[in-house]
C-alpha positions, 0 to 999 in steps of 0.5 A: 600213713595215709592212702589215696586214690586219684583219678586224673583226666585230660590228655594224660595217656601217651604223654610219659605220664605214668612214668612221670608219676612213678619217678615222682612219687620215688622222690617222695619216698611213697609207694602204690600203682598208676595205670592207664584207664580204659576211658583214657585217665590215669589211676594213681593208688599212693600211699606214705606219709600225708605231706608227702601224698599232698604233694604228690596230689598237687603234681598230678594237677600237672604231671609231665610235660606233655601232659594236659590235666582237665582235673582230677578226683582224689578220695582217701582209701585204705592203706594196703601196705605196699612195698614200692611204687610201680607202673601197671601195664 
């Protein structure tokens, strides 16, 4: 198991980003948090098995359909063992 911060920037609040995140990261069987950012980019804390988190981390170079992403920070942190996926408001 592995965890990962990603950080992505661009036109990603108001475009269902979040909750496109949330529904994806269900399909991936992998847990963690996303949240609006005060600066106007999304957090992603996404933990669960590296191929999974891989391709988490390859959609959010997307993300939903209305969304624009200028780029994207990605670090791997600590695993904290969380139990489900789900939206910080």
């Amino acid at each position: 198991m592995v965890a990962r911060q990603i950080q992505v920037f661009g036109k990603v609040q108001g475009v269902w980003y979040r909750k496109s995140t949330q529904i994806k990261a269900h399909a991936l069987n992998l847990n963690g948090t996303v949240q609006n950012l005060l600066d106007g980019s999304v957090l992603i804390y996404v933990e669960g098995e590296v191929a999974f988190v891989d391709q988490l981390q390859e959609w959010c170079r997307t993300g939903s359909k209305y969304a624009e992403v200028s780029h994207l920070e990605a670090m791997d942190c600590a695993v904290r063992n969380l139990d489900s996926f789900e939206i910080i408001r």
